[in-house]
N, C-alpha and C positions, 0 to 999 in steps of 0.2 A: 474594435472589431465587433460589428453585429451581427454576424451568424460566424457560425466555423463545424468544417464538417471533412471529413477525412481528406478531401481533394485539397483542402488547406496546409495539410504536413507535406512539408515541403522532401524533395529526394535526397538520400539522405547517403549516400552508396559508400559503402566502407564503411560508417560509422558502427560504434561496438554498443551493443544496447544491450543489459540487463533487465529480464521482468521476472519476478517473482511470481508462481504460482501460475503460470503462463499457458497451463495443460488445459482450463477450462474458465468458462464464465468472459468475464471482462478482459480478464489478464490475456485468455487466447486471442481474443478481437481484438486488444491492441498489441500482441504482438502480430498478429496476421498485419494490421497496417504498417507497422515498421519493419515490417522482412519484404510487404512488396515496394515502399519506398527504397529501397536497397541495402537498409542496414546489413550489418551479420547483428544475429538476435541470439542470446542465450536464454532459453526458458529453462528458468531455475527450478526443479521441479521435487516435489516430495516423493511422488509416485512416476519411476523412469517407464514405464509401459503407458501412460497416461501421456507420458511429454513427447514420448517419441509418436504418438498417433497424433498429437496435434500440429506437430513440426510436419509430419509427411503431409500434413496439408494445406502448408503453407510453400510459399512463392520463395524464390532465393535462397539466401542461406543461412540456415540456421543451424545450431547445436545445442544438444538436450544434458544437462548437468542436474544433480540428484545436491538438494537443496533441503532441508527440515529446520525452518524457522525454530521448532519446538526443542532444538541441540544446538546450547551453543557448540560443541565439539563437531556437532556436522555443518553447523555455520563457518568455522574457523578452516574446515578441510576442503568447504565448498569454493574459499578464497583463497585457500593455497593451491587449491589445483585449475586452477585459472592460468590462461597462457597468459604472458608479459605483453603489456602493449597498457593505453590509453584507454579508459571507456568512458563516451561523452555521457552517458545516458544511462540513469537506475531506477528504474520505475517498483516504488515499495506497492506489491498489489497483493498479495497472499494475503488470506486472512482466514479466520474460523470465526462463528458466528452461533450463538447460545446453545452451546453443547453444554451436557451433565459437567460439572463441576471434573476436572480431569486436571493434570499435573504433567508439566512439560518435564523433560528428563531432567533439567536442572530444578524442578522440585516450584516451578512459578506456574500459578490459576495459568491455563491454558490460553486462555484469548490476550491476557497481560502478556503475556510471554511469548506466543506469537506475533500477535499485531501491533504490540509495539517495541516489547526488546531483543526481537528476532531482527527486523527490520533498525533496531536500533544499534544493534551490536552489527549488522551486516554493512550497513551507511559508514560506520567508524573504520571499519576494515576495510575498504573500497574507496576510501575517499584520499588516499595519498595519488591513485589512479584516476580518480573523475576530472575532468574536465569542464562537464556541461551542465545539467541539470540533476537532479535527486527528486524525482514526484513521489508522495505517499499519497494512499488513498485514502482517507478519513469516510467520514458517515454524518447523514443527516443526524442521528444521534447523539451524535457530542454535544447537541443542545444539554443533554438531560445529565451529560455523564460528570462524575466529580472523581476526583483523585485523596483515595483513601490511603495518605502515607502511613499511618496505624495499621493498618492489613490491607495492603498494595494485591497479597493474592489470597484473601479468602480463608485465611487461616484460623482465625477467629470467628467471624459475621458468620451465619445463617448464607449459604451460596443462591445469589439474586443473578440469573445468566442471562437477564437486557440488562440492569444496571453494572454487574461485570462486563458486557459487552461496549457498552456505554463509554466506561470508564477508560476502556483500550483506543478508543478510537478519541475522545476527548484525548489522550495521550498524543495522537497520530499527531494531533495541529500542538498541539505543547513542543512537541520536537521540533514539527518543521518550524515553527517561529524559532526555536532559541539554534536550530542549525544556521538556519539563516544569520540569525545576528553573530553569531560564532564565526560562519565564514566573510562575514564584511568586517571586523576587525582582524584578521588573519591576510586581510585584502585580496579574498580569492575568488577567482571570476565565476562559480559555481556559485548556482541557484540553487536556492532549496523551495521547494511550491509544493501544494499539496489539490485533491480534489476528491470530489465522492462523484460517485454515478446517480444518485436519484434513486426509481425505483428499477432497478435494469432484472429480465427475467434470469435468472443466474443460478445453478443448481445450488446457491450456499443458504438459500434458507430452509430447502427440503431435506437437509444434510444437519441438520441440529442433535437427532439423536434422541429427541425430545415426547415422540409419542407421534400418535395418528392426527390429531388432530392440529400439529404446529404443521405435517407435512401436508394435510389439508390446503392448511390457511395459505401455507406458500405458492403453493400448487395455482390454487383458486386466483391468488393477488399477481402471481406470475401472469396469468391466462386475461386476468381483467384490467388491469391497473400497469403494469409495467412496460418500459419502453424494450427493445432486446438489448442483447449483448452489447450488437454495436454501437447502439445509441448511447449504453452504459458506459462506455470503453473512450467516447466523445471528450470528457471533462479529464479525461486522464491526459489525454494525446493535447487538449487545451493548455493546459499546463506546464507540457512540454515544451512546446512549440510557436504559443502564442507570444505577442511579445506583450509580457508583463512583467513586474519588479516580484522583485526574490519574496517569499513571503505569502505570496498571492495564494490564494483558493479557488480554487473551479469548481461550478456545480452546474446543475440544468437550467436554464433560465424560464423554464413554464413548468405550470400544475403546480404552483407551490413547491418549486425543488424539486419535483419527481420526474420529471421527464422535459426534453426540448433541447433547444441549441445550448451549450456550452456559454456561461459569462463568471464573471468573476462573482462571488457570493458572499454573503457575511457570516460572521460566526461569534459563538456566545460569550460573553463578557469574560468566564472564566478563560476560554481557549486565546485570550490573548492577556493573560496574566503575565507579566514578564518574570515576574517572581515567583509563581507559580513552576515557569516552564521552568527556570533556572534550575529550582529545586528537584522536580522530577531529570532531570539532567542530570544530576549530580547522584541522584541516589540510583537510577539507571548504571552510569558507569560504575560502579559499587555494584550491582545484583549481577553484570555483564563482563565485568575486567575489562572491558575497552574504554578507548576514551578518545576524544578529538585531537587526530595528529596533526594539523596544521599550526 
């Protein structure tokens, strides 16, 4: 496929779709395209005043569910209070992005414990139900990131929030490879793909936390360099829908990564360490209490 662009996801009516963090940014752009292709869409959301103004403006039908990556306890209640049925479709899109050094309720570096074993523990509890695919969104970042099993959250080290940042999203593709390999000896017809958006204008970098000057930079890179929402939201929906082998990564195919049509993309030596992912696998279900039901 050389080019792919929302008119590409194909109708989708009745399918059960999960997105994470759905209320703003990319996650709202792709669920706005799978509620008008017909799905039912759950926007999984932290903040239910936020999720319910993004659903009233989308197409078909949708329902807003109160979601906090940052608890396993509300991660565990957000999948028990789930009606019974099949959901073909979980797209990991939530994320936090170089906040002040902060601690999720279970006591893990914030963006570790968000963006990858929020989505890590929510993927294990939902996957006796999935069907179809599992996309997480990863980051051109994961070039740089490394997995610090000696302080995984910043307990020791001096608090670095790109290289902790880094680190979560290097995580995102450690997962989605070793899910992958997880679910083809399990022989199960579920994908696991991952993809990043590029540069997409997104309020998650003026949301740092960080001072005047990081919401400057964001501000400024938003307004000069970045594709929009939708164009961000492209490589997710690629992902999804495109037909590629489990495993696969999306990202922009122009500007060096940052912006353009959707194609498959490569990624850094370390993020396809199988030993690597094994290990972060193992010591995830240990920090999480879940673990792969298949």
């Amino acid at each position: 496929m050389t080019s792919f662009s929302t008119a590409d996801v194909p109708d989708i009516p009745g399918r059960r779709v999960i997105v994470t963090g759905a209320n703003s940014g990319i996650g709202r752009a792709t669920a706005q395209v799978l509620a008008a292709a017909g799905a039912h869409v759950t926007l999984a959301v932290r903040n239910l005043e936020k999720g319910e103004a993004a659903a009233a403006a989308m197409p078909g039908k949708t329902e807003v569910r109160e979601l906090d990556l940052a608890s396993l306890a509300s991660i565990r209640a957000f999948v028990e209070a789930l009606d019974e049925g099949e959901i073909q479709l979980l797209i990991n899109n939530a994320g936090v992005m170089i906040p002040p050094l902060t601690r999720t309720a279970d006591g893990f570096e914030l963006q570790f414990g968000t963006n990858h074993l929020g989505h890590f523990a929510l993927t294990n509890l939902l996957l006796p139900r999935l069907t179809g695919r599992v996309v997480t969104v990863s980051s051109g970042m994961h070039w740089v990131g490394r997995i610090d099993f000696d302080d995984l959250n910043w307990e020791r080290r001096k608090y670095h929030r790109w290289p902790a940042y880094a680190q979560s999203k290097l995580a995102n593709l450690l997962f989605t490879a070793e899910l992958q390999r997880r679910l083809v000896a399990a022989g199960s017809d579920v994908l696991s793909t991952a993809a990043h958006p590029g540069y997409a204008a997104t309020n998650l970098q003026s949301h740092s936390g960080t001072g005047h000057w990081d919401f400057l930079m964001g501000r400024v890179g938003n307004a000069l360099f970045a594709q929009s929402e939708s164009g961000g939201a492209l490589p997710t929906l690629y992902a999804a829908f495109a037909d590629v082998p489990g495993g696969s990564y999306a990202g922009p195919g122009g500007q060096q990564g940052m912006r353009g049509a959707p194609k498959l993309v490569g990624r850094s030596k370390r993020a396809l360490d199988e030993e690597l992912a094994k290990r972060l696998w193992d010591v995830s279900e240990q920090l999480t209490d879940t673990h792969f039901p298949l």
